[in-house]
C-alpha positions as a Markdown table, in Angstrom:
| # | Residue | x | y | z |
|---|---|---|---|---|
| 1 | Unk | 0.0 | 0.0 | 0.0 |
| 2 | Unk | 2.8 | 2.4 | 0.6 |
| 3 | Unk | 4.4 | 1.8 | -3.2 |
| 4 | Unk | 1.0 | 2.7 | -4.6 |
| 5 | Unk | 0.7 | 6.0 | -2.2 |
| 6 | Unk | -2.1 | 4.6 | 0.0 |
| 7 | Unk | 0.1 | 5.0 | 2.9 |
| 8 | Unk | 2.9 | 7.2 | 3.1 |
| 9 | Unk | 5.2 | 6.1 | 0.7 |
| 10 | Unk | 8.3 | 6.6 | 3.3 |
| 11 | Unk | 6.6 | 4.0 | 5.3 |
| 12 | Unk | 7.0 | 6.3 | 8.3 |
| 13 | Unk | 4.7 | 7.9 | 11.2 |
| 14 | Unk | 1.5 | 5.9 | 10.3 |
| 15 | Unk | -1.7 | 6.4 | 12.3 |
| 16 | Unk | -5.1 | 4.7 | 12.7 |
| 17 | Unk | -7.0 | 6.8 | 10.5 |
| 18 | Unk | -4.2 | 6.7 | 7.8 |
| 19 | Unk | -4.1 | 3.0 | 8.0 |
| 20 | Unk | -8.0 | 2.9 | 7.9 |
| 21 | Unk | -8.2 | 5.4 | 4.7 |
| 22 | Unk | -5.5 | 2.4 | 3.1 |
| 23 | Unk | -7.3 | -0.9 | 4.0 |
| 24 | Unk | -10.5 | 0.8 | 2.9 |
| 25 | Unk | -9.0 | 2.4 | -0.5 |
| 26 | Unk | -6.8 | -0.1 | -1.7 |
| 27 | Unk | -8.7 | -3.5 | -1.0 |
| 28 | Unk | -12.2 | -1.9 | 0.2 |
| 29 | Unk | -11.6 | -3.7 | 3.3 |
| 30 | Unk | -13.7 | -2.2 | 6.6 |
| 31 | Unk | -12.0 | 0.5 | 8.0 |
| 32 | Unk | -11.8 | -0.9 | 11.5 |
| 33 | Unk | -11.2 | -4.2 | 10.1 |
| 34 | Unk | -7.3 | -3.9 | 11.1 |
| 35 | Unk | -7.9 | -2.3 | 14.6 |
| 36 | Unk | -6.8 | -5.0 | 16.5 |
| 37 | Unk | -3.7 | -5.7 | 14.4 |
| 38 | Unk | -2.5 | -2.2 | 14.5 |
| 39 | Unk | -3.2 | -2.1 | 18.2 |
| 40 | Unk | -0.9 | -5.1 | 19.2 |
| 41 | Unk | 1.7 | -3.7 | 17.3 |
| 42 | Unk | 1.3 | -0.8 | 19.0 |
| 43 | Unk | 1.2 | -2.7 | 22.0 |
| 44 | Unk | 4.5 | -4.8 | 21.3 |
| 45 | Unk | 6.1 | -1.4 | 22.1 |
| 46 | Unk | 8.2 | -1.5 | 19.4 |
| 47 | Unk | 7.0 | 2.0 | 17.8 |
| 48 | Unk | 10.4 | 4.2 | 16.5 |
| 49 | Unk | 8.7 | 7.2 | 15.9 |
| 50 | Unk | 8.6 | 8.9 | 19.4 |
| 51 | Unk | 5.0 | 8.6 | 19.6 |
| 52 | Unk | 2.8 | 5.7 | 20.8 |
| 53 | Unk | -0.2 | 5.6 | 18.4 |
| 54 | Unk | 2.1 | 6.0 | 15.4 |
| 55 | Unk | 4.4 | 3.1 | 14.0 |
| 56 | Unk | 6.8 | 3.1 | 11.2 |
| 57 | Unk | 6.6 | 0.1 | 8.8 |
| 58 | Unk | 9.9 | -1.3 | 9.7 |
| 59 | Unk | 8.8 | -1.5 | 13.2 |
| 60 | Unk | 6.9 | -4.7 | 11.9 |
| 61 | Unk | 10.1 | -6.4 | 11.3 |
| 62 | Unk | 11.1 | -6.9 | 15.3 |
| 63 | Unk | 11.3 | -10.3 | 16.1 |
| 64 | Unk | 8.5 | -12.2 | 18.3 |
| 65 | Unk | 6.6 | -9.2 | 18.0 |
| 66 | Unk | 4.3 | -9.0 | 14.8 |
| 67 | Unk | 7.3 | -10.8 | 13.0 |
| 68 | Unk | 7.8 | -14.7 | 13.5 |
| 69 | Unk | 10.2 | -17.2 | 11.9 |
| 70 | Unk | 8.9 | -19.3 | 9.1 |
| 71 | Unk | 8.0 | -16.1 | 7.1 |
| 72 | Unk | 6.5 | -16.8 | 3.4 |
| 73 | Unk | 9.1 | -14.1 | 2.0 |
| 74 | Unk | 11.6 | -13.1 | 4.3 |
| 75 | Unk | 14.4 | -15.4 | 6.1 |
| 76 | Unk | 14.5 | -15.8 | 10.1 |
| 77 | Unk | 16.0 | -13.1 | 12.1 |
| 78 | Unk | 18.4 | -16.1 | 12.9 |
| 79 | Unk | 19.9 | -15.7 | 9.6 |
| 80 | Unk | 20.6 | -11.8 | 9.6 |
| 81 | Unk | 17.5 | -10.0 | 7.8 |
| 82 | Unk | 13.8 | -10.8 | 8.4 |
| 83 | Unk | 12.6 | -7.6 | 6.8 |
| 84 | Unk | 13.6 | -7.5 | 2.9 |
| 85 | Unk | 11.7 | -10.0 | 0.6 |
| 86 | Unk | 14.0 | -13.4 | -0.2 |
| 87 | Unk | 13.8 | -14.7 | -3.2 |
| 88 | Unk | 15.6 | -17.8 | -2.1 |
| 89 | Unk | 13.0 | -18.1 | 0.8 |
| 90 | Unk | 9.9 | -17.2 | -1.4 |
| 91 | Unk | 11.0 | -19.8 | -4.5 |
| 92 | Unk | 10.7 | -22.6 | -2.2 |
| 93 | Unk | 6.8 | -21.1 | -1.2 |
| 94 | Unk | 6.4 | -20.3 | -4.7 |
| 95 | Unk | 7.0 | -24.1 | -6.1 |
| 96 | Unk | 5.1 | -25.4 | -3.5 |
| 97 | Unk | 2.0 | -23.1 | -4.3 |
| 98 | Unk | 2.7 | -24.1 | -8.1 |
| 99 | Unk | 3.0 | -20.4 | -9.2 |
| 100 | Unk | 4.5 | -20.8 | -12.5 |
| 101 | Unk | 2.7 | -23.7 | -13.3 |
| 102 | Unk | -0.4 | -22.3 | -15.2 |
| 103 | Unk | -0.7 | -24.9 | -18.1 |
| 104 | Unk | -4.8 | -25.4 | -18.2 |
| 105 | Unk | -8.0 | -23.7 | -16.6 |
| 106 | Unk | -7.7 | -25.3 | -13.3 |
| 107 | Unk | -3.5 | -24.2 | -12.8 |
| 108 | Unk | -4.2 | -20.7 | -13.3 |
| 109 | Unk | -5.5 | -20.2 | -9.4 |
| 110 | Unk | -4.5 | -21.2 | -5.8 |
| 111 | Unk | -6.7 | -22.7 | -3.2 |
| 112 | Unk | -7.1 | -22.5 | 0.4 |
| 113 | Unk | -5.6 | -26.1 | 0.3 |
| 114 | Unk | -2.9 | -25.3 | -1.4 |
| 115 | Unk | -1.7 | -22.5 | 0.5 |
| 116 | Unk | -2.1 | -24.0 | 3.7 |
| 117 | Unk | 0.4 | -27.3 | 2.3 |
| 118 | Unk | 2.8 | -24.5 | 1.1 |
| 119 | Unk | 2.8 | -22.7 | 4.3 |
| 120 | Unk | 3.3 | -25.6 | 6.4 |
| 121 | Unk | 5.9 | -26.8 | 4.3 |
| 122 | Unk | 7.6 | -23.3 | 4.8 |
| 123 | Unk | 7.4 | -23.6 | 8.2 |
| 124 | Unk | 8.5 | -27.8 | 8.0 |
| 125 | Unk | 11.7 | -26.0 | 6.2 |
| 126 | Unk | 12.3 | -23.1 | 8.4 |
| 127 | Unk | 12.5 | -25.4 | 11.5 |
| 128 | Unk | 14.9 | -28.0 | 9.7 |
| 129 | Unk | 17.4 | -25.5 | 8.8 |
| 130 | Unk | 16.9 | -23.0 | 11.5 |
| 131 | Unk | 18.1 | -24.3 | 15.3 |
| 132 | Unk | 16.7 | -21.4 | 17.0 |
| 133 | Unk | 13.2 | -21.3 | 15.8 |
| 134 | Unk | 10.8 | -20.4 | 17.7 |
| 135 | Unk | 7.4 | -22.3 | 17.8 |
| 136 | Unk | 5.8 | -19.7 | 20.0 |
| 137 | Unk | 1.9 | -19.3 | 20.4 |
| 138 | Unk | 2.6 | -16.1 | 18.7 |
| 139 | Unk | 3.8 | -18.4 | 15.9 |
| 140 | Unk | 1.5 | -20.9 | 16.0 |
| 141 | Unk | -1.5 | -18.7 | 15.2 |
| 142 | Unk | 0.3 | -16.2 | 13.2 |
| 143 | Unk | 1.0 | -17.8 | 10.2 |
| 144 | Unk | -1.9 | -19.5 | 9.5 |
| 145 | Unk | -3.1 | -16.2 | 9.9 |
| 146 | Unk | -1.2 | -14.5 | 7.8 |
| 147 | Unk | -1.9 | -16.9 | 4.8 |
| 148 | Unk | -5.4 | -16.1 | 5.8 |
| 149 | Unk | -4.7 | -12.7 | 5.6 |
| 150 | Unk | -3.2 | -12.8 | 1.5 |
| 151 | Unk | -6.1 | -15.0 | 1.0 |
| 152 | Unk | -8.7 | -13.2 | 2.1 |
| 153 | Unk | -7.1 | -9.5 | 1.0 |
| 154 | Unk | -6.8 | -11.2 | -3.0 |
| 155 | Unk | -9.6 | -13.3 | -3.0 |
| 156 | Unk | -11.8 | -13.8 | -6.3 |
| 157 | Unk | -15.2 | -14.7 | -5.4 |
| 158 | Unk | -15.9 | -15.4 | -8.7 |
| 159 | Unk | -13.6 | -18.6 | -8.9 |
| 160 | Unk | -13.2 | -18.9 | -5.1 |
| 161 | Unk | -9.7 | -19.0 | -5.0 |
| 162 | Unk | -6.8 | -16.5 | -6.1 |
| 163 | Unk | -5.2 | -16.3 | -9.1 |
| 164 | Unk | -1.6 | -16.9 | -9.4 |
| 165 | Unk | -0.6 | -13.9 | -11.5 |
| 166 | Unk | -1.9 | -11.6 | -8.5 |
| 167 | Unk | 0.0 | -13.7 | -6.0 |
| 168 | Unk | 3.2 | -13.6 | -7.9 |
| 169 | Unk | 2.6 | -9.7 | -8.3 |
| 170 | Unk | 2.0 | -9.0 | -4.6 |
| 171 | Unk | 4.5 | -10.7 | -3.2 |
| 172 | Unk | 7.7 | -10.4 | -5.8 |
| 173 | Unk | 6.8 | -7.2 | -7.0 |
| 174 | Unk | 5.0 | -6.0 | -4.0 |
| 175 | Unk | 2.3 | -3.8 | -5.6 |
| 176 | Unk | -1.6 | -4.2 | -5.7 |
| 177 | Unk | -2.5 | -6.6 | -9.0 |
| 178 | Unk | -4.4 | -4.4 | -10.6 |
| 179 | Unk | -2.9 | -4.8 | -13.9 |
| 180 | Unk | -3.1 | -8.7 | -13.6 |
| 181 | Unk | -7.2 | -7.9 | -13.8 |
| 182 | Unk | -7.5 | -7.1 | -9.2 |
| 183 | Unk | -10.3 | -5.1 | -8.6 |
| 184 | Unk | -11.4 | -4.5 | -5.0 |
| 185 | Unk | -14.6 | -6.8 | -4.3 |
| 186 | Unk | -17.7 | -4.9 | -4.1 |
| 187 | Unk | -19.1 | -6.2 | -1.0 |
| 188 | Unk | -16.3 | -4.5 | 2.2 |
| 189 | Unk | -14.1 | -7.0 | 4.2 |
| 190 | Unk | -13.9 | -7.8 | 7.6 |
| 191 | Unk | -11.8 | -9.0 | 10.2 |
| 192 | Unk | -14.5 | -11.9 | 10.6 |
| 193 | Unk | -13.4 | -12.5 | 6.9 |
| 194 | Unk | -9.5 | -13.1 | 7.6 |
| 195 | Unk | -10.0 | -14.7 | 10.7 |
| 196 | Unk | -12.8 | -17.3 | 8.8 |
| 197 | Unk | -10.0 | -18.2 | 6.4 |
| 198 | Unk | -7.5 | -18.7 | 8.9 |
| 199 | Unk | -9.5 | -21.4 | 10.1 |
| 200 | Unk | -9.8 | -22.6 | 7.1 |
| 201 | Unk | -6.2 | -22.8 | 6.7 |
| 202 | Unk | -5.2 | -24.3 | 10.0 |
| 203 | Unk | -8.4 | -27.6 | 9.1 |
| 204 | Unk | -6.6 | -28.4 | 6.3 |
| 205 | Unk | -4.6 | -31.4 | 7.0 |
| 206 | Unk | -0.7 | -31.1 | 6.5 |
């Protein structure tokens, strides 16, 4: 949202409102359907810009607060960087979710099985390779959550799944899909939404 201007592009001293104008502008989510996110990262303390109801996106990136190991596109703090996108890290997600393989109707999209396998196989990785990892509760429910959270913000109702071409431009390229066909659904999003395809996520067996 910040390289398409719908929050600050410096990715500094954002507030509530400003994050509610982006969630409701960009993917016609509810405006308070991120209130809870944006107030346990507030609460994590980890805020950098000298006031408490502001954070800076790079704030996100502190470890076992709103960042965990096992991430879909960035390595474990163990490793040096958890905050810039990986290829390396986001190939092994990508082949697993079948992203560049589009041959026929059916391989153009990705279901809520398949990216529940590929982000338990993630996760399956990051603990193999990584001897500090950290299966926290934080963990635990956090990435199913955020795979329900990419889910749910791409979603095409018409198919009931998401393409692969928006994936692919989200995460690589990190910029709203829109010229991959994205168009914000008509009906607003809610945190009941995310949170119903988290579950949806976490009853897939692995």
């Amino acid at each position: 949202m910040a390289n398409h201007g719908y929050l600050p592009r410096s990715g500094r001293d954002i507030d509530l409102a400003t994050l509610r104008h982006a969630i409701a502008s960009a993917y016609n989510y509810e405006p308070t359907a991120f209130d809870i996110a944006f107030a346990q990262a507030v609460g994590y303390n980890i805020t950098t810009t000298g006031n408490d109801s502001t954070i800076n996106l790079v704030d996100l990136a502190r470890h076992e607060g709103p960042e965990f190991d096992g991430s879909l596109s960035r390595n474990d703090i163990y490793f040096g960087d958890d905050l810039h996108f990986d290829y390396s890290i986001w190939k092994t997600v990508a082949q697993s979710l079948g992203l560049y393989d589009t041959l026929g109707p059916d391989a153009q999209y990705v279901t809520v099985e398949m990216a529940a396998k590929a982000r338990a196989a993630r996760v399956k990785n990051a603990k193999a390779i990584n001897p500090t990892f950290n299966a926290s509760d934080l963990a635990t429910s956090g990435s199913p959550g955020t795979t329900g959270v990419y889910l749910t913000t791409l979603w095409d109702d018409r198919v009931g799944a998401v393409p692969k071409s928006w994936i692919r431009a989200f995460f690589e390229e990190e910029r709203i899909p829109y010229l991959e066909g994205y168009r914000p659904p008509k009906i607003p999003r809610t945190q009941d939404n995310f949170t119903e395809m988290a579950k949806r996520v976490m009853e897939v067996q692995v």
